[in-house]
C-alpha positions in Angstrom: -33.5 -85.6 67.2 -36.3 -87.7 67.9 -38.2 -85.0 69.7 -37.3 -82.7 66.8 -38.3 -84.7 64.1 -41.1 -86.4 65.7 -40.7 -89.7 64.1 -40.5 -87.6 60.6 -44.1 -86.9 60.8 -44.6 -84.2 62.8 -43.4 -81.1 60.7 -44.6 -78.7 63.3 -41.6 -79.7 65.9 -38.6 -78.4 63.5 -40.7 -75.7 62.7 -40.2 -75.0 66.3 -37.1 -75.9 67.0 -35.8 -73.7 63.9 -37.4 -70.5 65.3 -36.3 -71.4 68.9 -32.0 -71.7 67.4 -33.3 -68.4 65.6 -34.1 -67.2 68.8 -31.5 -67.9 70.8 -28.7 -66.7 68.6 -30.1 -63.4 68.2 -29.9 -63.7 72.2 -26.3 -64.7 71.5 -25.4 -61.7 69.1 -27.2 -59.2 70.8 -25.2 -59.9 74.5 -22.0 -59.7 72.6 -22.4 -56.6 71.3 -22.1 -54.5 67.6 -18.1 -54.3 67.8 -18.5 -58.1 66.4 -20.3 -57.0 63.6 -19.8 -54.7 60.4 -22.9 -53.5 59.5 -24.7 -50.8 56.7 -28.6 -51.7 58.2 -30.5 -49.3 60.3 -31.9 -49.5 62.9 -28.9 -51.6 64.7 -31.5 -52.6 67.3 -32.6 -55.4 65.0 -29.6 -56.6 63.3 -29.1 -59.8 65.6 -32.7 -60.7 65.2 -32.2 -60.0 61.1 -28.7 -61.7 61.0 -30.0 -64.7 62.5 -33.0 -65.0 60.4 -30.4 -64.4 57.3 -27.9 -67.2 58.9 -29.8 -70.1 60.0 -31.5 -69.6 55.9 -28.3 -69.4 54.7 -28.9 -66.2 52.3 -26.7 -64.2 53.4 -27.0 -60.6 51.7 -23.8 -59.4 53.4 -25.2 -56.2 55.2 -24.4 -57.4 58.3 -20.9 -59.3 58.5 -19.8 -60.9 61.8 -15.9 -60.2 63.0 -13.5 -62.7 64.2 -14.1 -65.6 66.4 -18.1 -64.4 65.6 -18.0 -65.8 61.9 -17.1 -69.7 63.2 -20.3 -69.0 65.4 -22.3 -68.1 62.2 -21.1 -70.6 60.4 -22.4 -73.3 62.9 -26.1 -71.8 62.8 -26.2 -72.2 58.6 -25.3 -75.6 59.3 -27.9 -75.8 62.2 -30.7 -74.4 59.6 -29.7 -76.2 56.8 -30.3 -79.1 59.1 -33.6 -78.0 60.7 -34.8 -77.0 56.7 -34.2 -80.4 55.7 -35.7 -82.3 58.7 -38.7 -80.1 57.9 -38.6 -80.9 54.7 -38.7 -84.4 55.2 -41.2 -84.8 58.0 -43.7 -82.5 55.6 -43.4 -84.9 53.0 -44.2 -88.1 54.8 -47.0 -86.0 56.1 -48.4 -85.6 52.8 -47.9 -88.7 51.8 -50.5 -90.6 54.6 
């Protein structure tokens, strides 16, 4: 956390850190594969990207649904960007503030 967060002043490092857990969980859905998945969108080649993105902001349209074991998976990256949005928002602020 204290890389993350750099000492709440440093807004740029869950910036990164956010699009890095973006990154890695689109990794994640994409190895396991679209029988995990119900989805409507087209092309399937970017769903994981797009449900990841939709996830860690916690918007969730509902155009892509994850199956099974998947959803507890999901649900622990919202948590992880609701997090990272806040720690952002935070370090932002004191940034301002100076």
């Amino acid at each position: 956390m204290k890389w993350c967060g750099g000492y709440g002043v440093r807004p740029l490092r869950p910036l990164i850190t956010g699009l890095a857990v973006i990154g890695l969980f689109a990794v994640f859905y994409w190895a396991i594969g679209p029988e995990h998945f119900h989805t409507t969108i087209q092309p399937e080649a970017f769903a994981p990207l797009y449900f990841s993105i939709i996830t860690f902001t916690t918007i969730g349209y509902g155009d892509v649904a994850p199956l099974g074991w998947v959803r507890y998976v999901a649900g622990s990256e919202g948590l992880l960007g609701l997090t990272l949005m806040a720690v952002f928002t935070v370090t932002l602020a004191r940034k301002l503030i100076r």
